[in-house]
MARNU-991311 format. One record per residue (C-alpha): x, y, z; residue number from 1. Coordinates in Angstrom, 2 decimals. Layout:
N
      east     north        up   bapa
         X         Y         Z    NUM
...
END
This chain:
465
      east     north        up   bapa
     12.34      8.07     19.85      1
      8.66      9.73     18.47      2
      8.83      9.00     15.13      3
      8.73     12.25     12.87      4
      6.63     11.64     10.02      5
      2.89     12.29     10.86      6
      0.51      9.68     11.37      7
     -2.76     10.44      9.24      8
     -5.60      9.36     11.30      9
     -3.62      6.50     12.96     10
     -2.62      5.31      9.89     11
      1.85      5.12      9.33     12
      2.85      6.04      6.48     13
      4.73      3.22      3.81     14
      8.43      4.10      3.42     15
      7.94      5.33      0.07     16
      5.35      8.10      1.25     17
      8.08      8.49      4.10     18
     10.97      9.39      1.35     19
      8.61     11.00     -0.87     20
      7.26     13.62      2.14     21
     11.06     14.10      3.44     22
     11.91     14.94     -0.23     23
      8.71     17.11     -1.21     24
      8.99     19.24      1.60     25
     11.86     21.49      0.82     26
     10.72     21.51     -2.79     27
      7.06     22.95     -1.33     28
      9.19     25.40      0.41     29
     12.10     26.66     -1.75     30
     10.23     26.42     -5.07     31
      7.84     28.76     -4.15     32
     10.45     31.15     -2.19     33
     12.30     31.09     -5.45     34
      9.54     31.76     -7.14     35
      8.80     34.78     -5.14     36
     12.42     36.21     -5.12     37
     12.47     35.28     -9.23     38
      9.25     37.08     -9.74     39
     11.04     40.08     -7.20     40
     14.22     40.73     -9.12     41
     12.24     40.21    -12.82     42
      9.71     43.03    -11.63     43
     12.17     45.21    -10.02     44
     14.27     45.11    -13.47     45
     11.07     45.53    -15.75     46
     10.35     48.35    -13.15     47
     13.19     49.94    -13.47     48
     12.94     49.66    -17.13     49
      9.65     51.45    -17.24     50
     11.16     54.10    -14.98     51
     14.37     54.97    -16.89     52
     12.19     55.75    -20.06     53
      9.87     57.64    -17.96     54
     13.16     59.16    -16.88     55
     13.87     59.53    -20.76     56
     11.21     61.72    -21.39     57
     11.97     64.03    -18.45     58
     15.64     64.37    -19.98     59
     14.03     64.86    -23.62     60
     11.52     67.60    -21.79     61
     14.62     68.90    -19.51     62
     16.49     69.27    -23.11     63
     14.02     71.82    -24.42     64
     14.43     74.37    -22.31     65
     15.81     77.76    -23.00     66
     16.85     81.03    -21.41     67
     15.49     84.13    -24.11     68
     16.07     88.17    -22.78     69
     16.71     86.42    -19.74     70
     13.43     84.16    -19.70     71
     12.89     80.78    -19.43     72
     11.08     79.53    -22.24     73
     10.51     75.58    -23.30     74
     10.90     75.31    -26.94     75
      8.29     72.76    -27.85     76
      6.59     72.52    -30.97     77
      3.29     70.63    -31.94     78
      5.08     67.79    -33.46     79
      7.44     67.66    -30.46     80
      4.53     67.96    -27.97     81
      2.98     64.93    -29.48     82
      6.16     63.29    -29.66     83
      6.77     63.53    -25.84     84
      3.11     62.14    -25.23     85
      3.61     59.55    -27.91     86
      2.62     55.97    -25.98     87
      0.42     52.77    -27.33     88
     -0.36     51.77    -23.85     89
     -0.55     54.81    -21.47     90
     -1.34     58.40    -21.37     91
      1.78     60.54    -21.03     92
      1.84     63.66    -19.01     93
      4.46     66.52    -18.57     94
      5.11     69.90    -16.54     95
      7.71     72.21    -16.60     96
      8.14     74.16    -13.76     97
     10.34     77.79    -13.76     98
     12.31     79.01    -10.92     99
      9.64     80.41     -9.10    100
      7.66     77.39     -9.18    101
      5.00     78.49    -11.93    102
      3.64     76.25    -14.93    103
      6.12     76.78    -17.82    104
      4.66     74.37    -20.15    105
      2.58     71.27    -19.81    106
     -0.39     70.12    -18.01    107
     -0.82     72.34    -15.17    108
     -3.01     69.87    -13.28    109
      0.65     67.68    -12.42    110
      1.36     70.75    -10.25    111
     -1.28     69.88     -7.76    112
      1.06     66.69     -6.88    113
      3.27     68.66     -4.78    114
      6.05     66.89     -5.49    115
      9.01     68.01     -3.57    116
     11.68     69.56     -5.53    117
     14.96     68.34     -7.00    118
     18.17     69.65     -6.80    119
     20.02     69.50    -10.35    120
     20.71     66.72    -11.40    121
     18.37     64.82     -8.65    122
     15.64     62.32     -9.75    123
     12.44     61.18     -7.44    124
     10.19     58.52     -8.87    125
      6.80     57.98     -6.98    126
      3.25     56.64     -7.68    127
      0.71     59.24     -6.37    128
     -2.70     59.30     -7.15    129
     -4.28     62.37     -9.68    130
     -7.88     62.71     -9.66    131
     -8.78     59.23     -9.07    132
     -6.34     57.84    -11.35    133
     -3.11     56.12    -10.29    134
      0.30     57.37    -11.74    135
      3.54     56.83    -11.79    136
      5.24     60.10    -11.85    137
      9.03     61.12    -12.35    138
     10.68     64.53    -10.88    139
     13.66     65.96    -12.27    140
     15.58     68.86    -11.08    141
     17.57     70.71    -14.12    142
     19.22     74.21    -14.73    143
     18.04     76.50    -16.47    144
     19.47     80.62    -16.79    145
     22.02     81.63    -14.38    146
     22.03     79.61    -11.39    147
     18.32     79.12    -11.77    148
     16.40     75.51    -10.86    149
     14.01     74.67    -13.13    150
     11.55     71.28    -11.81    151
     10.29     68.77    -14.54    152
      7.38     66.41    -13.99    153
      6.94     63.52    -16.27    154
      3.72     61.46    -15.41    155
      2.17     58.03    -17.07    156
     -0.67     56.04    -16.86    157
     -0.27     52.29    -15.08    158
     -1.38     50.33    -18.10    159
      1.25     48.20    -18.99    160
      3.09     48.10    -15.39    161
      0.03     46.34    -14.55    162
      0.42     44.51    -17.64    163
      3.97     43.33    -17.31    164
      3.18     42.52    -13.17    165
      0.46     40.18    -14.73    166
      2.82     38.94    -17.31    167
      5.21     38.25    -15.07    168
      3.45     36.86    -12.37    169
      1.83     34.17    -15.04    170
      5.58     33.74    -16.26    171
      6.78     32.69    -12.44    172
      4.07     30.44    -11.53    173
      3.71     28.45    -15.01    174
      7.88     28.20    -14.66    175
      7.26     27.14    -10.59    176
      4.60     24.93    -11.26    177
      6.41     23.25    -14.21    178
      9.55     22.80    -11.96    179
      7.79     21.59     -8.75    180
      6.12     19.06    -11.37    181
      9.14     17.46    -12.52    182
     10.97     17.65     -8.91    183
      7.93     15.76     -7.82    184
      7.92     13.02    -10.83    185
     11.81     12.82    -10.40    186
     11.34     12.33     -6.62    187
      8.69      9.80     -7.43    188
     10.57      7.78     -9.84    189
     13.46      7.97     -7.76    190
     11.51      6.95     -4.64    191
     10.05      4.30     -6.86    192
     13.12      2.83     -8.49    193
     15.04      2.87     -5.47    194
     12.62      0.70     -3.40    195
     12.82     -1.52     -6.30    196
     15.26     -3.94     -4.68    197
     13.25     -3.94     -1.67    198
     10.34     -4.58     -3.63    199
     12.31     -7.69     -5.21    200
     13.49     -9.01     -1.85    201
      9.69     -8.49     -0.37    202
      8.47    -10.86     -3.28    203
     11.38    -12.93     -2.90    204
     10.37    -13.56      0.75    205
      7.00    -14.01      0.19    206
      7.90    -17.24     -1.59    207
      9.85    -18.35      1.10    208
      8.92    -21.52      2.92    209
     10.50    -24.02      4.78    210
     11.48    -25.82      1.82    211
     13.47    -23.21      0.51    212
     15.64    -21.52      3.01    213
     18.63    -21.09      1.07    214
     20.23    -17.75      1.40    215
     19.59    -15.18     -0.48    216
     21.45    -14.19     -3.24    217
     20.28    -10.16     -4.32    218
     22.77     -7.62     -5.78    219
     21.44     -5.24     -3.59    220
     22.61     -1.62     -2.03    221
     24.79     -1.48      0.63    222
     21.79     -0.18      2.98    223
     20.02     -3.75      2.31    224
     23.12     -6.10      2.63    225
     23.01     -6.09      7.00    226
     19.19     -7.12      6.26    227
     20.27     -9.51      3.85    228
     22.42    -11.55      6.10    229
     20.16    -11.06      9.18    230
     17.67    -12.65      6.78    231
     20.34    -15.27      6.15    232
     20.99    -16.45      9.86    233
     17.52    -16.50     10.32    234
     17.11    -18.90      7.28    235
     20.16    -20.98      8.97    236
     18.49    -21.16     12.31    237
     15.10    -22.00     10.44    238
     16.44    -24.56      9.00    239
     18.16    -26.73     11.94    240
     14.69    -25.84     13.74    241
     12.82    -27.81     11.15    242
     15.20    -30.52     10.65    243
     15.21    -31.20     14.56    244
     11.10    -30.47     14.04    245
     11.17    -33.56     11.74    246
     13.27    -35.74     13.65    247
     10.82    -35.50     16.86    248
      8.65    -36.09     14.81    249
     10.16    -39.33     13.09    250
     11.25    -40.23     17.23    251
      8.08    -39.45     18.60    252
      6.08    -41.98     15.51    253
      8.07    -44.33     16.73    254
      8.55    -44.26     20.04    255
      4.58    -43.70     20.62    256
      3.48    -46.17     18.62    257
      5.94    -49.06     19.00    258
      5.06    -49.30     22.66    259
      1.22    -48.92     21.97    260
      0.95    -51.50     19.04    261
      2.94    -54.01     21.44    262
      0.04    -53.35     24.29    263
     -2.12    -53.63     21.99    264
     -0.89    -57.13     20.84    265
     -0.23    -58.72     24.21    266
     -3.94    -57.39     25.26    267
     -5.07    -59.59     22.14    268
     -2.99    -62.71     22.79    269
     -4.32    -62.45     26.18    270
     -7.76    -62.15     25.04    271
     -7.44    -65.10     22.99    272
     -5.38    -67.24     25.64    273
     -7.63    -68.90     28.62    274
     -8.26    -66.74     31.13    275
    -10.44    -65.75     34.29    276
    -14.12    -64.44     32.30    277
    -14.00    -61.76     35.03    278
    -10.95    -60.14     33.62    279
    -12.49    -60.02     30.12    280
    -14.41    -56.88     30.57    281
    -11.19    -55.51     31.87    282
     -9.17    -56.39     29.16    283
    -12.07    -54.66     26.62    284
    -11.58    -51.47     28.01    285
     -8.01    -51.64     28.30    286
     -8.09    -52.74     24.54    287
    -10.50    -49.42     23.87    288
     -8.92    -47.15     25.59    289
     -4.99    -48.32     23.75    290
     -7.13    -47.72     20.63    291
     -8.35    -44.47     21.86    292
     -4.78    -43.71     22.50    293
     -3.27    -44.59     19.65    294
     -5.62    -42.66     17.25    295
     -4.92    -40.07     19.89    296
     -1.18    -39.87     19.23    297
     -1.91    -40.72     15.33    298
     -3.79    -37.02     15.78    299
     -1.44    -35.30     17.47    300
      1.48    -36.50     14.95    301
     -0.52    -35.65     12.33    302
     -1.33    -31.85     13.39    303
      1.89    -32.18     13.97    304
      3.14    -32.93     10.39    305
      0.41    -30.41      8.85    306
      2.08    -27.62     10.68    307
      5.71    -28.09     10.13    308
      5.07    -29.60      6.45    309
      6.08    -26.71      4.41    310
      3.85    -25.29      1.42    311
      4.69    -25.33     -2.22    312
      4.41    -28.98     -2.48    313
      1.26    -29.57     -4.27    314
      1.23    -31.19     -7.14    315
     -1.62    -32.37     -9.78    316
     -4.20    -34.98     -8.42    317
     -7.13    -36.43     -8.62    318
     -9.81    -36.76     -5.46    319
    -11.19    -39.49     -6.82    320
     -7.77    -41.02     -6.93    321
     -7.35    -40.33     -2.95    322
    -11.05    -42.08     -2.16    323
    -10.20    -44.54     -4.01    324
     -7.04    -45.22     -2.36    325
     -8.51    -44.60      1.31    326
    -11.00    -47.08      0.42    327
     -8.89    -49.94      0.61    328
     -8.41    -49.80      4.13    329
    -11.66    -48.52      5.14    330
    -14.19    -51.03      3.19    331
    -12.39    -54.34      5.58    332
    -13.16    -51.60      8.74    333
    -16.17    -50.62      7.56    334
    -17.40    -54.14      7.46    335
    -16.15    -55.39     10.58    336
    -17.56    -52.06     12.32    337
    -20.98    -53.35     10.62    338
    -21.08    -50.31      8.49    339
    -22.56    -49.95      4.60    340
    -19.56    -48.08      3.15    341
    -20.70    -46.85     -0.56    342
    -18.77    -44.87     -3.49    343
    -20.51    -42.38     -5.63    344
    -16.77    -41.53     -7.59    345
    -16.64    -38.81    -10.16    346
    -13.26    -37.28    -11.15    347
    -11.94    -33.74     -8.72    348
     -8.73    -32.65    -10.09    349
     -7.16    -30.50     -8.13    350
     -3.46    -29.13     -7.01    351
     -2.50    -30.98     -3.64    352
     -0.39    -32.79     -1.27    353
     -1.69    -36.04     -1.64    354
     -0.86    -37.64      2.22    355
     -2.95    -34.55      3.42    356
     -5.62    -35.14      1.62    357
     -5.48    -38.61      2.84    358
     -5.55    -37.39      6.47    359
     -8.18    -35.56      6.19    360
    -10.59    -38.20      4.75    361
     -9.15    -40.87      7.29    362
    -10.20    -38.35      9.86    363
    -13.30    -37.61      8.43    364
    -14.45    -41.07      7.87    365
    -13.28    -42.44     11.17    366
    -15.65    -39.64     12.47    367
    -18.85    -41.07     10.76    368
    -17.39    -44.23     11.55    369
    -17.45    -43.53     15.21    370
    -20.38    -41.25     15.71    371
    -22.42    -42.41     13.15    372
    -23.91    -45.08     15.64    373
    -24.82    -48.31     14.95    374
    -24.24    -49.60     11.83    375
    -24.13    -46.32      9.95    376
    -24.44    -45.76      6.26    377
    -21.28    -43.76      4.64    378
    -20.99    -42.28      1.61    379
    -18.26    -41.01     -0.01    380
    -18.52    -38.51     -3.25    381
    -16.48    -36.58     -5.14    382
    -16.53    -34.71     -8.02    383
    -16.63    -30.84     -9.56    384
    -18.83    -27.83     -8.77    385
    -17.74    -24.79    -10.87    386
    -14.72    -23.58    -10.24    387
    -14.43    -26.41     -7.37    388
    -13.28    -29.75     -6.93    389
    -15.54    -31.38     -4.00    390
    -14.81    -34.41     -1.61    391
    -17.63    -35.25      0.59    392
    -18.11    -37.75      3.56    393
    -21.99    -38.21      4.40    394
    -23.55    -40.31      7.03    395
    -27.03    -41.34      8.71    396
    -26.10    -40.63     11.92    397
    -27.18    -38.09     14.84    398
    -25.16    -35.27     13.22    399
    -24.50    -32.24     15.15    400
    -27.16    -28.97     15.47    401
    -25.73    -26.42     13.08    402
    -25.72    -23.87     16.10    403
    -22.67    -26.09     17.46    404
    -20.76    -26.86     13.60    405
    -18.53    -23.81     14.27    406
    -17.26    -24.90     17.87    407
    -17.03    -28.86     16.08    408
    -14.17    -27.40     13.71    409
    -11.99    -26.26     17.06    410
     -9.61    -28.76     18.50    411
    -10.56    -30.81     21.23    412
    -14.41    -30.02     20.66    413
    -17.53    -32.61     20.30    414
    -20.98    -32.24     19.75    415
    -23.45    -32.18     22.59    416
    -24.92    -35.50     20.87    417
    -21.70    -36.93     20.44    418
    -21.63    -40.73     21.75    419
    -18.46    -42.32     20.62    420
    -15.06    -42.07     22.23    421
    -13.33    -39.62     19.92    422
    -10.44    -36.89     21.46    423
    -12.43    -34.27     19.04    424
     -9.49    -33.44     16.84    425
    -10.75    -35.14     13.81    426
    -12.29    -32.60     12.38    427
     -9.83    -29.79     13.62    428
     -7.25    -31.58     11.76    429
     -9.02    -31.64      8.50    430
    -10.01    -28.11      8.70    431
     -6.23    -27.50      8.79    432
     -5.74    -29.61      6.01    433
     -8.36    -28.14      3.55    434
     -7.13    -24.52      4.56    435
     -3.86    -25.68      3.52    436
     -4.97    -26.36      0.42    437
     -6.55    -22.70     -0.16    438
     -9.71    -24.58      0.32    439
    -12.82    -24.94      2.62    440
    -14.47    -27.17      5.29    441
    -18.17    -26.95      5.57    442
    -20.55    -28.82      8.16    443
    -23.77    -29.33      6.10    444
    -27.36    -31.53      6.35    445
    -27.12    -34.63      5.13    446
    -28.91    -35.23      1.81    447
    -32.05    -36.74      2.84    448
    -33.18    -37.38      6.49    449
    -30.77    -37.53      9.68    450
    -26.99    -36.78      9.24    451
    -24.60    -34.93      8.55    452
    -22.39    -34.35      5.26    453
    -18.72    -32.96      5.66    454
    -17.81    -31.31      2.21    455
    -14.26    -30.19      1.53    456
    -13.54    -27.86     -1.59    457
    -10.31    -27.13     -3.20    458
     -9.48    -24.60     -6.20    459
    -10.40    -26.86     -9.23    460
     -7.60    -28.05    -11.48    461
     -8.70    -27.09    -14.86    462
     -5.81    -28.60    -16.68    463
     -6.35    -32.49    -16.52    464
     -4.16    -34.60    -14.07    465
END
């Protein structure tokens, strides 16, 4: 089903722009038809207003008139004259017409409006137009003798009809304006505050990881509780996943490297035990290649482990702490390999998960180890840079051309110089690791001549561990 909210320039709308547009809409529509209809029935009733005194003055001007010696006569004085014209806004006009529709009394230029005439009692209100000037003008038909029909004409200027319409329309749209204002803070607010418990369960579930898949707990609407326990199952079923996740991977340690340590062992017992010197060579490569594979699986386990290890787990360390630690297996390889293994140690404190971190320098240094040909010189350094804590592997080998760094970081990628035997996950692994960490792997020059340096930087720990 087309969705039908608009999509602005292929962007979708969030859900609260979604409830605010569903609720603005018929406030952008009826606010301003009420408006109009207000400001319709307030003009029509200042309008007729204006027209019933207009209507006033024809009564007051009907009033005066008089039959004399059987004449018509309109009995108007100079005070009453000014009276009847009497107006702070307008000009007032009035025009008495007899029976045989000549100018009793008045101005005489009303009777070039041609109004129609009145029967008694009848009233016609009109705007008409007098020599350029726009009028609003009010007919009356009254008696006047015997069975006579005398027409009065009351006139005005538009002064403050024009000044109520302005009045009025000001009145309307400050009142519209004011209400579609607060409809459109109250829809906001109530957009706003009832997303607020999807707002909570969004930040809830950001904080989710697989070490924390209990349920969840919200008082939330009744809209959000169907979510809630889909959310739930999904936690349930995430959570036998990674259990079954870890045993493999408990099975798989084993199983893998039971079988490959006792190969390994019998091909050393049988190096050591008399036998044919033609089968030694064979016995070399079988002993390379059960090393090969049992750093191999070592890898795999340990990409492994990285991925299903959940996050949240770091705690306070030290870098210098994990070299140092590393270094007491590597310094009785490193000698037997024929390699200078040195320590430049400065403390890196940092927020981590310490058997990573570990990892990643095993892998690193097993790299240099093997690629770092014959009898390499390692050096490991750590220490702070900023806002950085820095762990750095260096060697004197061959290194790899900085044009092919980026493809070394994939998995199952070596250098085009590469010599040893590696499976060329070493360094895939650690650049899992460090971006675990919120950190970063670089590929870098050595220091001085031929090499290459592998730095990894975390977020420094400013609080000491």
């Amino acid at each position: 089903m087309t969705d039908a909210i608009p999509r602005a320039a292929g962007r979708i709308f969030s859900l609260k722009q979604r409830l605010l547009i569903w609720l603005m809409a018929p406030v952008l529509v009826a606010v301003p038809a009420a408006g109009l209809v207000l400001y319709d029935v307030m003009h029509d009733t200042a309008i007729s207003w204006l027209d019933q005194a207009l209507g006033d003055t024809a009564l007051s001007v009907a009033g005066l008139l008089r039959e004399r010696d059987g004449q018509v006569v309109v009995d108007v004085s100079g005070a009453t004259d000014r009276a009847l014209r009497f107006d702070r806004t307008d000009r007032v006009y009035y025009l008495v017409l007899n029976p045989a529709g000549e100018v009793l009394m008045g101005d005489a230029q009303l009777a070039r409006l041609h109004l129609p005439p009145r029967r008694a009692g009848e009233w016609y209100f009109s705007l008409v137009s007098l020599d350029g000037e726009q009028l609003r003008a009010a007919a009356l038909g009254t008696a006047c003798g015997d069975r006579q029909l005398c027409q009065v004409v009351v006139a005005e200027t538009l002064n403050k009809r024009d000044t109520l319409q302005k009045q009025l329309l000001a009145v309307v749209v400050l009142l519209i304006g004011g209400m579609a204002v607060l409809l459109a803070a109250a829809g906001w607010v109530a957009t706003h505050r009832g997303l607020r418990p999807l707002a909570r369960l969004s930040a809830e579930l950001e904080q989710r990881d697989l070490a924390r898949l209990e349920p969840l707990q919200h008082d939330v609407p009744g809209e959000l509780r169907p979510l809630i326990s889909a959310f739930n199952r999904l936690f349930e079923r995430l959570r036998r996943a990674s259990s079954a996740q870890q045993d493999f991977l408990a099975n798989a340690a084993h199983q893998l490297r039971t079988p490959l340590t006792s190969l390994r062992t019998e091909i050393d017992l049988a190096l050591l035990e008399p036998h044919d010197p033609q089968v030694e060579p064979l016995l070399k490569r079988l002993q390379s290649s059960v090393d090969r594979s049992a750093r191999l699986a070592t890898q795999m386990l340990s990409i492994a482990r990285a991925e299903a290890e959940p996050g949240g787990r770091e705690q306070p360390l030290d870098l210098r702490d994990i070299a140092a630690q590393v270094a007491e297996d590597w310094v009785p390889r490193a000698l037997q390999a024929g390699a200078d293994l040195e320590f430049e140690l400065e403390s890196a404190p940092a927020m981590g998960q310490s058997f990573l971190l570990r990892e990643l320098l095993t892998n690193v240094l097993h790299n240099s180890l093997n690629y770092g040909g014959h009898g390499p010189r390692i050096t490991v350094r750590t220490g702070c840079d900023g806002d950085w804590s820095r762990m750095e592997v260096e060697d004197n080998g061959p290194g790899i051309p900085a044009h092919e760094r980026e493809r070394a970081l994939r998995r199952f990628e070596r250098g085009s110089e590469s010599k040893g035997t590696g499976s060329g996950l070493g360094l895939a692994i650690a650049l899992d690791i460090a971006q675990r960490h919120g950190g970063r792997l670089e590929l870098l020059d050595a220091t001085s001549g031929e090499g290459l340096r592998v730095r990894l930087s975390v977020p420094r720990l400013r609080t000491p561990v």
